[in-house]
Structures are given as C-alpha cells and as structure tokens.
N, C-alpha and C positions, 0 to 999 in steps of 0.2 A: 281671532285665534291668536293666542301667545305664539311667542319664538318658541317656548317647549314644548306648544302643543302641534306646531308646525314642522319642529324637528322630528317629532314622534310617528305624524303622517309621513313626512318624507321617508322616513326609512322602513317600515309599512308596505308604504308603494313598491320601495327597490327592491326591497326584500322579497315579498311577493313574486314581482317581476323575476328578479335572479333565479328563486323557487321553481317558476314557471320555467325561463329560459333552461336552464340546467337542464330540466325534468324533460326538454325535450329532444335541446342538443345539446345535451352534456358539457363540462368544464370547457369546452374548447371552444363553446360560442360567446361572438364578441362582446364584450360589453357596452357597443354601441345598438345592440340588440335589447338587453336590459334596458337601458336609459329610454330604447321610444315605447317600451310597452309602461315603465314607469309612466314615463312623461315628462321626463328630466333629461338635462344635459347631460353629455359624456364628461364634460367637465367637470361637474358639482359630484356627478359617483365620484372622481378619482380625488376631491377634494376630502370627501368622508371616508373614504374607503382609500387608503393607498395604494391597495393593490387589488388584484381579482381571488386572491386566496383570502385576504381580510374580508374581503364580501361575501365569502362561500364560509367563510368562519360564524358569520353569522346566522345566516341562514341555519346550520347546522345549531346554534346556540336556540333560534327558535325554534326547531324541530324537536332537541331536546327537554325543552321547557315545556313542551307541547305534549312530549313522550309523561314528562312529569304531571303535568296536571292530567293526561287522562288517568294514569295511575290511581292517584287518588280521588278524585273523582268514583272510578270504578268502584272502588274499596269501601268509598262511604257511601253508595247509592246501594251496591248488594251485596246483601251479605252473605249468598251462598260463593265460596268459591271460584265454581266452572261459570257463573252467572260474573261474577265480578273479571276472570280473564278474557272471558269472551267477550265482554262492554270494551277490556281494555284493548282488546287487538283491531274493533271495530272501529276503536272510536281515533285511533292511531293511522289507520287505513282513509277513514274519511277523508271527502276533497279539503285539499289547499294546508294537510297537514305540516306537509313538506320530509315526514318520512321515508326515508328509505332512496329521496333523489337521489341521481349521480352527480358525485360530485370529485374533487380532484385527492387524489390519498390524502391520509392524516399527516401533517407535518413531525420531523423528529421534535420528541415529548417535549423538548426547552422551546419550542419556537410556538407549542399550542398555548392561550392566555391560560391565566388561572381562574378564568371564570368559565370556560370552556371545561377546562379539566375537573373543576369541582361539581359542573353541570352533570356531566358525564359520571361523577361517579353514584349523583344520587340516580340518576336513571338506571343506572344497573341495581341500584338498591333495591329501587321501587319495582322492577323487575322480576327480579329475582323472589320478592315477598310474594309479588302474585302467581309465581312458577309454585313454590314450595307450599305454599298453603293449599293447593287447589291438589297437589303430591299428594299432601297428608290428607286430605278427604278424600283421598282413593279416585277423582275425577280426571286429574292429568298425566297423562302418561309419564312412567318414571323414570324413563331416560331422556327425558328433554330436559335440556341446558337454558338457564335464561338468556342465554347467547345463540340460542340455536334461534330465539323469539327474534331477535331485534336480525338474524339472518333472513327469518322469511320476508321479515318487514322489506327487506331490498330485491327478494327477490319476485315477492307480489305488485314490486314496482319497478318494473326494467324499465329503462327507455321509449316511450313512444312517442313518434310526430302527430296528437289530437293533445285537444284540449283536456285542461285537467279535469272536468268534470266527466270527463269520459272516460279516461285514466282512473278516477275513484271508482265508477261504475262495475269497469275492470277486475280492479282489484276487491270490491267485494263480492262478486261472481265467483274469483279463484277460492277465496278464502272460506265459502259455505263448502263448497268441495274438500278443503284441507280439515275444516274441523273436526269434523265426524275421527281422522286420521288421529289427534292431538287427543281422544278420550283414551281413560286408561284402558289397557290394554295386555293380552300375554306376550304376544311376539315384540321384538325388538326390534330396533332400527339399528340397519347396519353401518358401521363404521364408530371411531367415536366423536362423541360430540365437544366442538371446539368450546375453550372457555375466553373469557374476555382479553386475556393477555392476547392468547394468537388470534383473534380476531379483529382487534385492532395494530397487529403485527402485523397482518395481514393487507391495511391500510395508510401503511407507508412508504414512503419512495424506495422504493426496488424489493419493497414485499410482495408485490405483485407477478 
C-alpha cells in the first residue's frame, strides 16, 4: 500500500469510527472512544485532526458528498420524478451514510472551510432540483421546502445507543410511514417551512 493509499484508509477508518461514535453519543464522546473503534492512537487522530470540531468537519464534508452523489445518481437512474426523490431520500437514509448524525453546531461562517461551504451549497442545489421537479409533475407536495428534506433527514435519525445497522433499519421503517405524507396533496402543513438560511442559523453557537 502507498503512503496515499494508506493515508486514504486511515481516515476511512476515523471517519467512520467518529460517524459511528457521534451517532451514538453525540459530540461529547471522547475521542479516545473514536480512536479504539478506529484502531488508531489518540495521538495520530490529534495529529490529523487538531481538534474534535476539524474531525466532525469532516465527517459532515462526507456526509455531504454522500448527500451529493445520491442526488445524482437518483436523477440519472429515474426518470420519473416521485421515483428519482424517493431513490434519493432512500438511498441518503441507508446504513453508514452518516446523514443527519449529531453532531456539534455549525461554526460562525469564517471559521467553516471553503470546501465545506462550497460542498454545502451544491447539496442544497441538488436538493432543491429534486424538490421542484417532482412539484411540477404534480407528485410532491407543494409546500415542502428542500430544507424541510435535509430536516427530516435528522430527525429520522435521532440518537440511539445500537449499532448502525440497526439505526438504518429504523429509519427506513419511519420513512415508508412518512412517504405516503410527502405525495401531493390538498391540505397543507402547518406552520411555515424554514428555508436554508434559518436552518443553518439554526446550527450555530447560541442558535440553539
């Protein structure tokens, strides 16, 4: 194995591991908990990672990327619509996505990278495309926000102490329930539906 193919597993591993640990005891578990489901030092995380936010940065950056590629995926596998958002919320939901963890608020905007921030914006793009499309063919209901999507995402994934394969199980049980909810429809949902600005206003230090 090269050094960059070696680099590439080690972070893999943590990443994963972090994925895992978060998803079960949230931001406030040690990082010496990460490191032995890794398999790695406490040391060598704090050497790659300076901090435990730059670690959950990541994560997040794979989750995103993850959010991305099922997007498109979905899009060029179906072409109907309600068939291409429902791949997409499926295949978001699967184990070891890393969607929707808990993880510690968003930092204020200067301190998030700009790979992070650029990541972020195309996922709300690729979002957004599969809200509005599936709109105009009369299939998804018309007051859903593609922000309202990336909310269920967190909330079809709360916190549990089981393993992730069981946590995916979970969440796609709740989500054949919710679907039937998301076809279009005459009645509305009440209240209104947050757009991206407050929902990640939502996700920083003292938004909470």
């Amino acid at each position: 194995m090269t050094t960059a193919q070696h680099a590439v597993d080690y972070d893999e591993r943590v990443i994963s591991a972090a994925r895992e640990v978060f998803a079960q005891q949230g931001f406030a578990a040690p990082v010496s908990e990460i490191a032995e489901l890794a398999g790695v030092g406490v040391a060598s995380i704090y050497r790659r990672y300076p901090n435990k936010r730059r670690l959950a940065e990541r994560v997040r950056i794979a989750a995103m990327s993850r959010v991305i590629a099922e997007a498109e995926s979905a899009g060029e596998v179906e072409p109907d619509p309600w068939a291409a958002f429902v791949r997409f919320v499926r295949g978001c939901l699967r184990a070891h996505t890393g969607i929707g963890v808990v993880l510690p608020p968003y930092e204020e905007s200067e301190d998030v990278s700009e790979e992070l921030t650029r990541l972020r914006q195309r996922m709300i793009e690729h979002i957004e495309e599969l809200v509005v499309t599936a709109q105009r063919a009369g299939q998804l209901r018309g007051d859903l926000r593609s922000a309202d999507v990336f909310l269920l995402f967190k909330h079809l994934n709360p916190p549990l102490a089981t393993e992730e394969d069981r946590r995916a199980e979970l969440r796609q049980r709740y989500l054949e329930l919710l679907l039937p909810g998301l076809r279009e429809r005459a009645d509305r949902l009440p209240g209104e539906a947050p757009d991206w600005d407050e929902l990640f206003q939502m996700c920083v230090p003292g938004g909470q």
